[in-house]
N, C-alpha and C positions, 0 to 999 in steps of 0.2 A: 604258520600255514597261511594267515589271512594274507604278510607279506608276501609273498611267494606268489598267492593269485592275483596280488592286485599289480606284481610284476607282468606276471605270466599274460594277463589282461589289457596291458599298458604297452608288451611285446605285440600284443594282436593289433593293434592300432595300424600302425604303419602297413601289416600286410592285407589287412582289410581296404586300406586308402589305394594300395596297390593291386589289390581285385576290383576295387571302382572303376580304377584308370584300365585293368585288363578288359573288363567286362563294356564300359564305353568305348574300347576301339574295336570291340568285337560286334555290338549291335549299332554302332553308327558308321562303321563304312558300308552298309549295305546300302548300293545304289535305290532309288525311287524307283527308277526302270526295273528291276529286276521283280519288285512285287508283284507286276501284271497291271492292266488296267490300262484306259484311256489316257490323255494327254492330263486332261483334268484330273483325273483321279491320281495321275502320276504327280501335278503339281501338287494335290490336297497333300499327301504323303510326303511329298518332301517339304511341307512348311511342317507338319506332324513331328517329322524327324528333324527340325531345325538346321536344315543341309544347307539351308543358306547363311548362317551365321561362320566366324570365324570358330576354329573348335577352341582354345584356351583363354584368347586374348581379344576382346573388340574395341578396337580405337577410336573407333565412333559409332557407336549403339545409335542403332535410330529409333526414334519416337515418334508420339503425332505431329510432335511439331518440326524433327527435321523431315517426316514423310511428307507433310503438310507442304512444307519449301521444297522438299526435291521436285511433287507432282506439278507445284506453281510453276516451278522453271522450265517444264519439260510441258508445260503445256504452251506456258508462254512464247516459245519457239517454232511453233506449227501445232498443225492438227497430231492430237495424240489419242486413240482413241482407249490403251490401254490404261494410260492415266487418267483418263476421264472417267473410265469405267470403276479405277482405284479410289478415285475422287468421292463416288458416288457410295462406293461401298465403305471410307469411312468417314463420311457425312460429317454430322456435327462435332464428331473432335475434331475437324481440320478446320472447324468453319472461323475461332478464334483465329488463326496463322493466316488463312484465306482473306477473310471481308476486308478487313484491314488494308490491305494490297490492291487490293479491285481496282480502285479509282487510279491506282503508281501505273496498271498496264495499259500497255496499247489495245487499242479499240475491240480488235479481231481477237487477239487472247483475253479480253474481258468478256467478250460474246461468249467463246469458247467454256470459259468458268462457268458462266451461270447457266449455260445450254445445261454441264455437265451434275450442274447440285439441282435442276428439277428435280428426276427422282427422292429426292434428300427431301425437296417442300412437302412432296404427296406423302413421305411417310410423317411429315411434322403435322400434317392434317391444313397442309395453304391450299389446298387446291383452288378453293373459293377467291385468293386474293391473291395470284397469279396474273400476270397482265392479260386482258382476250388477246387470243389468236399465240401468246407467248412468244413475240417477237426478240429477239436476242436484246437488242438495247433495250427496250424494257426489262426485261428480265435481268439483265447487269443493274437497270435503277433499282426495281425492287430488292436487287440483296445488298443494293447499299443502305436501303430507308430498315431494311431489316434490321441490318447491324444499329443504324443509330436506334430504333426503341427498343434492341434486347441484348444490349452487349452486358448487361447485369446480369442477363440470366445466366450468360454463359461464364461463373464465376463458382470455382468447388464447392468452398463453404454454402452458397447458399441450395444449392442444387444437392450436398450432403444431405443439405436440413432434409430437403424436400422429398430425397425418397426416405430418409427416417419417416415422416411423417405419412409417406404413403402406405410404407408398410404395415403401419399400425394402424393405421385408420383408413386406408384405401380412400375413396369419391372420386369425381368422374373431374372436378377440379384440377386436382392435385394430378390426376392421369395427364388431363391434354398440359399441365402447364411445364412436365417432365418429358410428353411427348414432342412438344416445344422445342427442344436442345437436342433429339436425339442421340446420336452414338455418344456426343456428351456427357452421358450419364452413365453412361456402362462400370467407368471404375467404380462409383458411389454404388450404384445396382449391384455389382457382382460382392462388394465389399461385405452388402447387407445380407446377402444370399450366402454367405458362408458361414454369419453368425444367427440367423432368425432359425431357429426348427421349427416354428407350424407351420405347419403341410399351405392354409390359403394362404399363408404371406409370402409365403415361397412362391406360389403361382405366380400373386401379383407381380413379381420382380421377374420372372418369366416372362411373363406376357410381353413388360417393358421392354425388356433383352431382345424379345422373338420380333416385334413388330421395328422397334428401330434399328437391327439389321437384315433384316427380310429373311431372316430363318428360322429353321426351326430344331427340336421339337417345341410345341404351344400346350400350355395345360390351361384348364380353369382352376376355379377353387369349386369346383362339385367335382370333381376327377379325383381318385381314388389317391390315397397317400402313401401307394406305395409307384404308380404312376408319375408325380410328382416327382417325387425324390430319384428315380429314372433318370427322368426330365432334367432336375437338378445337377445332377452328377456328368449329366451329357455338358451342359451350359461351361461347366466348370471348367470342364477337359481342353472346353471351342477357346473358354477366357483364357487358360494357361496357355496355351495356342496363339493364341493371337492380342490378346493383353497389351503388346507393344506399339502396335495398331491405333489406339487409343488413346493411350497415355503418354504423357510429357517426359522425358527426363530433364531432371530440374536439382542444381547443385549437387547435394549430397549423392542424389542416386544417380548422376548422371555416372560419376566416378565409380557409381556400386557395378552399373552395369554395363560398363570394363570387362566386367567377370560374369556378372549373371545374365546377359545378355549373349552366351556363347556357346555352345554345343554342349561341351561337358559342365558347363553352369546349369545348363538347365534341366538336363540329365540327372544332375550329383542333387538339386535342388529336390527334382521328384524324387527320388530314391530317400535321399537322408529326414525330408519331411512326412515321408511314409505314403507321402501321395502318388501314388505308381500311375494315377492317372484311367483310362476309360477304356473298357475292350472294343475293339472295332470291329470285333464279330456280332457281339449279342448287347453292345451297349452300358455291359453291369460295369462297375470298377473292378479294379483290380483287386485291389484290399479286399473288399467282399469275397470276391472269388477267391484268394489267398486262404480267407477265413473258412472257408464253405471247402474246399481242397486240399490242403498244405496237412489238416489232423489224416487225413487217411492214408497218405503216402507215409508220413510221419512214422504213424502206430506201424506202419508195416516194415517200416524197415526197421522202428526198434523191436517188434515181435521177432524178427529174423536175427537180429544181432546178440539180442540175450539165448535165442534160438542155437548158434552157432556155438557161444559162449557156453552153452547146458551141453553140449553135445562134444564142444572142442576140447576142455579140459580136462574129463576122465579119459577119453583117447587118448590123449597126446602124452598124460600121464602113464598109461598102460603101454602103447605101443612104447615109449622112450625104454620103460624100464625093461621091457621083453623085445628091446633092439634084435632083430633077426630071428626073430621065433616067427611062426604061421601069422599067429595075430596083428603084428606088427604089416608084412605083404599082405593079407587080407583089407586091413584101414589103406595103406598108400596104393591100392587098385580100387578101391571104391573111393576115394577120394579124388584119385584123377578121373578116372570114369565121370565123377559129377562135375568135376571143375571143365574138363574137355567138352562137354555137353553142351550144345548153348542154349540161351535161356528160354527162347520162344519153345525149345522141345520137350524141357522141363514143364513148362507151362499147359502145351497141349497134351502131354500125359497126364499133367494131375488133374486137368480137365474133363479128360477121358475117362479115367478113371471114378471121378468123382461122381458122373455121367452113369458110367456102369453099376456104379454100390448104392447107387439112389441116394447121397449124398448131399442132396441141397441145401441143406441146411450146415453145413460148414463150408459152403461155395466163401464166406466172405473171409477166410481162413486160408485159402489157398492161394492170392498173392503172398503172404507172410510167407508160407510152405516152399512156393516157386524162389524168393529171395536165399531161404533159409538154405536150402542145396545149393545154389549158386555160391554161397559165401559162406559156407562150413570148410569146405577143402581146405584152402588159406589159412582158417584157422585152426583145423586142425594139423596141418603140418608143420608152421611156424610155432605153436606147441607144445608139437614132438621135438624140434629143435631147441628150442630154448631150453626143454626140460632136460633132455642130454648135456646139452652148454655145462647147464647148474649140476646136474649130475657127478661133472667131472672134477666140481671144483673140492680144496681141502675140506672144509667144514663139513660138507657133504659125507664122505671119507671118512672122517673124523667120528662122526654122529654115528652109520654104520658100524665103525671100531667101539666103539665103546657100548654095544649091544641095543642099539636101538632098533624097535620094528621098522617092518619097511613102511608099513601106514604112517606111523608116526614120522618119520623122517621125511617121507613124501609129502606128509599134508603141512610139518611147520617148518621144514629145512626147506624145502625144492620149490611148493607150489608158490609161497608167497610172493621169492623170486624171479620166478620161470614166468609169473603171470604178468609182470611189470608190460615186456616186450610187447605181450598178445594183444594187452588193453591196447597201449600204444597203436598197435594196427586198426585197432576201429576207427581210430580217426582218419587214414587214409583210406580205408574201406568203404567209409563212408559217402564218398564223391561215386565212388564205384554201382555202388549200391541205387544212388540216386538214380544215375544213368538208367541200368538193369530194368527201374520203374515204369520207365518208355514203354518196354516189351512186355512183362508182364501185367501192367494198365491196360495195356489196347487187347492183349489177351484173352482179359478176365472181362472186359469192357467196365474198370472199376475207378470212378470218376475222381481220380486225385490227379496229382500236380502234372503225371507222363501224360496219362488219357490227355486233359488239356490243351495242355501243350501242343502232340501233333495233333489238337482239332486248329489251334494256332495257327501252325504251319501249312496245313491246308486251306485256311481263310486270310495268310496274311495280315494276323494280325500283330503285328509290329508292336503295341505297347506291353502284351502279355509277353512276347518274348522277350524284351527290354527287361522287364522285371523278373522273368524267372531265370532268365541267367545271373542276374544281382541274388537273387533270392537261395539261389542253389552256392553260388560261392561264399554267401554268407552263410549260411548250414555248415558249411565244409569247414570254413575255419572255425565258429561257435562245437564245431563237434573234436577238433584238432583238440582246439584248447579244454575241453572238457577231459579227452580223455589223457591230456598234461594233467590237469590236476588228481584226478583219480590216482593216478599213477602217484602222485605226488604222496597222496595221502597213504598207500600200500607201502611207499618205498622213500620212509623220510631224507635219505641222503643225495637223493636228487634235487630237495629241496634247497641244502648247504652247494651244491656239483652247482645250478642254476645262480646261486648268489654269488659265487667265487666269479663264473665266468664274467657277471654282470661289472663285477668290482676291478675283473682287470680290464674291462672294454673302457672304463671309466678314466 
C-alpha cells in the first residue's frame, strides 16, 4: 500500500507542475488595462504582474547595475526626463555604476546627472553641503568629491554589518551613517526584515526602507505590533516587486535569473515558497487570509460530501435493488428535481426557510445543507448504477444461489464493489463543489474562499486571484489523489491493475 501511494504521489507531480503552467497562463494574460484605473495605476499593476519581463526565458535580466548603464546612456544623449525621474527613484544602488562615469561624460549630460540625483542628497540628509544656489557644475563637483570620501561606504559587507548593528542596537549614528548610502541598503534592510520578529526592530528597518525611497507605509517602534507587522508584510510585497531595481546580478545569479527573472519565474517562485504575496484590497497577505478562509469553505464541502455519501449509499442501494418499483421513480424525480435546480435557489430557500422556523442558530449549517442537495443527485444516481453494474455480475448470482440474504449479499458482495466508483467521483466533484462555494458564500454572506474571492473581483485585486486559482487546483488534485488512495485501500486489486500498468510504461 505505502508503494502504491508513494507512486500514486509521484503520478501527481507532473499534473500539479501542469496546473502551474495552466493556472500562470490564465492569471497572467490579463491585460493592466483591463483592471481599471489611471495610467499610473495601470503602470503600478503591470510591474505587480511582471508584464514587462519575458514569460519563460530572460536573456538579459536587468539589475541595478545594467538599469544603472541603460539610464546613463539614455541620459547621456539629451534631455530625458523619464530617466531622470528613474534615476532619482533608485538613488543609491545606481550611484556605484553612476560616480564613477561622471567625470568619462560630456559637460551637459554631467550637468543633467547630478541636476537628477539632488533629490537622492535631500533624502541622504546633504542638503547643508549642496553647492549655494545649486548650480549644475557645481553640483557635478560635488558628486565627484562624494564618491572620492564614500566609495567604502558603498560596499555590502560593510553596510550588512551596519544594519545588523542597527537593528539590534538602533542610535541616531548608525541611522544617518545608513541614511548615507540610501537605496543601497535595501537588499541588507529587507534581508534583516525577514528574519528579525520584534515588532521595534522591524520598525527601525521600516523607517530606513520608507525614508530612502520616499514611500510608504512608515511605522514607529511605540505603534502597535500588529500595525507593524501590517506595515512589514506591505514592505515585503513593494521588495518582491521591485527587488531588481536594487540589486546587482553578479556571476552565479546573474545565470539564475535567466529564469527567475521572468513571468512564470516569479509566479511559480510565489506559489511554491508559500509566499502568495499582499492583497491589494485590504493590505493583509494572503497566507493569512488563506488561514482565516480556506477552514470554512473546506469543512463545508467536506460536511456536504460525507453528506451525500450518508444519504447516497442506502438509495442507491435500495432503488438498484427495487429497479422499477415506485421507490426507485420516486429517488430519480427528486434527484433531478435537486440536481436541475440551481444553486442560488437552493440557497434562498433554506434561507427562507430557516428565516421562517426561527432558525438562527443553525444559519452556519446551511451552506453545508445548500452544497449537500446540489451534490447528492450525482451521487446518488452513479450509485444506483454501479450497484446494478455489480448486481449483474457472477458472484453476485452465485452468493444469492446458494441462499444467502439479501442484507448479507448486499452489504459484503455488492456494496464493497459498487462503492469503489462512487468514492472515485468525489474527486471530480470536488472542483465542482468548490465552484458552487461562489453562490452559496455570497448567499449566506459566509466568509470563506467564494465570498472572497468575488469581493476580489470587485476590487481588482490581482494577487488574491493569482492565488486562489493555484490554491483551488491544488485541492482538486490533493482530493483526486486522496480519493485514488481510498479506493485503493477498499479495493486491493487496483493496487497490483496500477503497478502492472506503471511496469509496462517502463
Amino acid at each position: 500500500m505505502l508503494r502504491y501511494a508513494l507512486r500514486r504521489i509521484l503520478w501527481a507531480v507532473p499534473t500539479l507542475i501542469g496546473l502551474s503552467v495552466l493556472a500562470f497562463a490564465l492569471t497572467s494574460l490579463i491585460p493592466a488595462g483591463a483592471l481599471g484605473g489611471d495610467k499610473a495605476t495601470e503602470a503600478t499593476r503591470s510591474r505587480q504582474m511582471f508584464l514587462g519581463l519575458p514569460y519563460f526565458l530572460n536573456s538579459s535580466p536587468v539589475g541595478a547595475d545594467e538599469l544603472a548603464a541603460q539610464l546613463l546612456k539614455r541620459m547621456a544623449t539629451g534631455p530625458d526626463a523619464e530617466a531622470e525621474a528613474e534615476l532619482a527613484r533608485v538613488g543609491g544602488a545606481a550611484l556605484p555604476y553612476i560616480l564613477p562615469r561622471l567625470d568619462q561624460l560630456p559637460l551637459d549630460a554631467r550637468e543633467r546627472v547630478a541636476r537628477s540625483l539632488t533629490p537622492v542628497a535631500l533624502r541622504m540628509g546633504l542638503e547643508g553641503s549642496l553647492p549655494t544656489g545649486r548650480g549644475l557644475r557645481d553640483l557635478a563637483a560635488f558628486w565627484s568629491h562624494f564618491w572620492d570620501d564614500h566609495t567604502l561606504d558603498f560596499t555590502t559587507s560593510s553596510v550588512s554589518r551596519a544594519v545588523s548593528r542597527y537593528t539590534e542596537h538602533g542610535g541616531d549614528d548608525r541611522f544617518h551613517a545608513l541614511r548615507l548610502v540610501d537605496t543601497f541598503a535595501l537588499p541588507a534592510i529587507f534581508e534583516e526584515l525577514k528574519k528579525t520578529q520584534e515588532p521595534a526592530r522591524r520598525a527601525r528597518l521600516i523607517q530606513l526602507a520608507s525614508l530612502s525611497t520616499s514611500l510608504g507605509p512608515n511605522v514607529t517602534e511605540q505603534d502597535a505590533a500588529f500595525s507593524i507587522d501590517r506595515a512589514r508584510d506591505r514592505w515585503l510585497e513593494w521588495w518582491y516587486v521591485y527587488r531588481s531595481d536594487f540589486t546587482p546580478f553578479e556571476g552565479s545569479e546573474r545565470l539564475l535569473a535567466a529564469i527567475t527573472e521572468t513571468r512564470y519565474g516569479k509566479w511559480s517562485a510565489r506559489v511554491f515558497s508559500g509566499e502568495l504575496g499582499v492583497s491589494s484590497r485590504d493590505g493583509e497577505t494572503i497566507v493569512r487570509k488563506l488561514r482565516r478562509r480556506a477552514p470554512v469553505t473546506l469543512v463545508s464541502i467536506l460536511l456536504a460530501l460525507l453528506g451525500s455519501y450518508a444519504i447516497s449509499i442506502p438509495v442507491g442501494l435500495v432503488t438498484a435493488r427495487r429497479r422499477g418499483e415506485p421507490v426507485d421513480f420516486v429517488a430519480a424525480a427528486v434527484a433531478f428535481i435537486a440536481y436541475s435546480i440551481p444553486a442560488f435557489v437552493h440557497c434562498e430557500l433554506l434561507r427562507r426557510l430557516a428565516l421562517l422556523g426561527g432558525m438562527v442558530d443553525s444559519w452556519a449549517l446551511l451552506p453545508a445543507a445548500a452544497l449537500l442537495i446540489v451534490s447528492v443527485a450525482p451521487f446518488v444516481r452513479y450509485q444506483r448504477a454501479t450497484v446494478l453494474d455489480v448486481l449483474g455480475q457472477d458472484y453476485v448470482r452465485t452468493a444469492f444461489a446458494k441462499g444467502g440474504t439479501t442484507a448479507r449479499v448486499m452489504w459484503v458482495h455488492v456494496l464493497r464493489n459498487a462503492l469503489v466508483p462512487t468514492i472515485a467521483l468525489s474527486g471530480t466533484q470536488l472542483p465542482a463543489l468548490l465552484g458552487t462555494t461562489f453562490v452559496v458564500e455570497e448567499v449566506f454572506a459566509v466568509p470563506g474562499l467564494g465570498y472572497e474571492t468575488l469581493r476580489a473581483v470587485e476590487a481588482r485585486d490581482v494577487p488574491w486571484l493569482v492565488a486562489i486559482v493555484t490554491v483551488t487546483a491544488t485541492i482538486s488534485v490533493l482530493g483526486i489523489l486522496l480519493a485514488d488512495l481510498v479506493a485503493a485501500v477498499l479495493y486491493p486489486h487496483l493496487r497490483a491493475q496500477f503497478g502492472s500498468h506503471v511496469g509496462r510504461a517502463r
